[in-house]
C-alpha positions in Angstrom: -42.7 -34.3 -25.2 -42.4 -30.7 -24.2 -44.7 -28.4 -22.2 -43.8 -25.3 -22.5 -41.5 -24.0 -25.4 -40.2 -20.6 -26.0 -39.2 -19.6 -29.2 -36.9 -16.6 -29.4 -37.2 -15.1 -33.1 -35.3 -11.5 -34.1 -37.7 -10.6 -37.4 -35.0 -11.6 -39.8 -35.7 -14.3 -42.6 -33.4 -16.6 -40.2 -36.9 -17.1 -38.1 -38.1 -19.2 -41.3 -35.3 -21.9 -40.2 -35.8 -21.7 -36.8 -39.4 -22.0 -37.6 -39.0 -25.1 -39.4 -36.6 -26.8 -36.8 -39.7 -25.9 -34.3 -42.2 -27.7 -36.4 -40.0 -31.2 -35.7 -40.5 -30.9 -31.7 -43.3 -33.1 -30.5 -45.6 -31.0 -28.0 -47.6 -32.1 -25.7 -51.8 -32.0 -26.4 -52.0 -28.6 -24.6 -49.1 -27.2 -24.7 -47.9 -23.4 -24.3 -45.5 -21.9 -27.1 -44.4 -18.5 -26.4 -43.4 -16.8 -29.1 -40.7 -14.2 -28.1 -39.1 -10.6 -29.7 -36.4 -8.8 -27.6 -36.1 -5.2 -28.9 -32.4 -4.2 -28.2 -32.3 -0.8 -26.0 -31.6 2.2 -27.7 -28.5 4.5 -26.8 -30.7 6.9 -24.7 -32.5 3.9 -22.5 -30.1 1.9 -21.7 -30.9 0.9 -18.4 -34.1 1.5 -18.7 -37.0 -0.7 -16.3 -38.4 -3.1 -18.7 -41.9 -2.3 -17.1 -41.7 1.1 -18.9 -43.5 1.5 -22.3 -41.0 0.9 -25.8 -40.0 4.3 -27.5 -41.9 4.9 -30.9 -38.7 4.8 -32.6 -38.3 1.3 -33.3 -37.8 0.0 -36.6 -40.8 -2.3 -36.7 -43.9 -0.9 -35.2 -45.1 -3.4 -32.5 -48.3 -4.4 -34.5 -46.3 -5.8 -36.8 -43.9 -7.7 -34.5 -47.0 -9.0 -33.1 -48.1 -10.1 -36.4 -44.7 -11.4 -37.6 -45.1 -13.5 -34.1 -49.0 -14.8 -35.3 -47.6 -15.8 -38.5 -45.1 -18.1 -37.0 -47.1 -19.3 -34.6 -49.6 -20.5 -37.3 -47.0 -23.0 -38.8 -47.2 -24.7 -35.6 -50.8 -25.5 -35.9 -51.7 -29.2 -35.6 -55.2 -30.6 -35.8 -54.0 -33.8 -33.8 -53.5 -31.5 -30.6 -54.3 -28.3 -28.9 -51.5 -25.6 -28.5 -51.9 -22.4 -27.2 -49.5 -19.6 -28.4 -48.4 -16.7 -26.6 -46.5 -13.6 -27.5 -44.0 -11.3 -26.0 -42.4 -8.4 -26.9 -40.1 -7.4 -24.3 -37.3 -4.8 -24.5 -33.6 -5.5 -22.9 -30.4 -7.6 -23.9 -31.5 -10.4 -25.9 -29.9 -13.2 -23.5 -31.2 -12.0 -20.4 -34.8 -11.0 -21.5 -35.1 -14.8 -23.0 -33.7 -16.5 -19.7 -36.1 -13.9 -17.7 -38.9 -15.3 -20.3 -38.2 -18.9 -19.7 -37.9 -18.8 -15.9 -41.5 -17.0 -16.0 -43.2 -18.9 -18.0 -40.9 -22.4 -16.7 -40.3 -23.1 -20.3 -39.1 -27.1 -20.5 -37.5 -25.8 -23.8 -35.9 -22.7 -25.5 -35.3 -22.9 -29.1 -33.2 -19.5 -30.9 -30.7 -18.9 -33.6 -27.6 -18.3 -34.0 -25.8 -16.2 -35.9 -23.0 -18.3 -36.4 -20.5 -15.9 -35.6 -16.6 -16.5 -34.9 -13.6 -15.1 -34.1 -13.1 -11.8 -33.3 -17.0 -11.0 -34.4 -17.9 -13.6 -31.9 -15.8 -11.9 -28.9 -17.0 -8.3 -29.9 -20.5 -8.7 -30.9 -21.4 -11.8 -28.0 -22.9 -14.5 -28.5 -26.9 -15.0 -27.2 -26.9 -18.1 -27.7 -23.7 -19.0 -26.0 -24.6 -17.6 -23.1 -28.2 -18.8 -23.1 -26.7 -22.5 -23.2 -24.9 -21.8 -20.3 -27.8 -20.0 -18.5 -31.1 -21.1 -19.3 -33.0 -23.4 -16.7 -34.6 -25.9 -19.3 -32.9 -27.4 -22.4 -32.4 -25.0 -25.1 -32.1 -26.1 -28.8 -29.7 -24.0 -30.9 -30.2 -23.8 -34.6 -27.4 -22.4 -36.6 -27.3 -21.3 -40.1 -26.7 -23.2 -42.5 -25.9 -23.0 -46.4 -27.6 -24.6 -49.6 -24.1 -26.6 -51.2 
């Protein structure tokens, strides 16, 4: 059973997958899922100290992150057990901001997308995942796309 999950969701209709993958994982009575957005930097903050407040010109205002972030934390609801959801918005590169995340928070899992990328996407754009599998402190459950055939 699992303690402490973080869930790493980018506001795309991927996070209803990922969602439903989550819903499978036994929790603990009691457990902590943190629901998690990383807002990429934009040109002109890169670099910038976390700590500091998100420029306005994001394309989702944070209420509705926050809300997005409710929503999916509802479809974890259980009346067989207490869990208590979290939320963070956070601003940095994706894979460090969710490692950052887990090690707070001492996350026993991390569950995220991928993009399934390859190839020459895969080397230029990175992969998060990737390099939260080779990172992250805890186990970390990848779920990749996936295609009605």
């Amino acid at each position: 059973m699992f303690n402490v999950v973080l869930i790493a969701l980018d506001h795309t209709a991927f996070d209803q997958h990922v969602m439903a993958a989550a819903q499978q994982l036994r929790l603990a009575d009691g457990a902590t899922v943190v629901l998690a957005h990383v807002l990429p930097y934009a040109e002109d903050t890169a670099g910038q100290d976390v700590s500091r407040p998100l420029p306005s010109n994001h394309d989702f205002p944070h209420g509705q992150l926050e809300e997005h972030l409710r929503t999916c934390a509802d479809q974890l609801a259980d009346p067989e057990i207490t869990i208590e959801s979290r939320f963070e918005i956070v601003q940095g590169g994706a894979e460090v901001e969710i490692i950052r995340l887990a090690n707070i928070y001492q996350a026993d899992l991390i569950v995220l997308g991928s993009r399934g990328l390859t190839g020459v996407d895969r080397i230029l754009a990175g992969s998060v995942s990737s390099q939260v599998v080779a990172e992250a402190p805890c186990t970390v459950m990848v779920v990749k796309p996936w295609t009605d055939d």
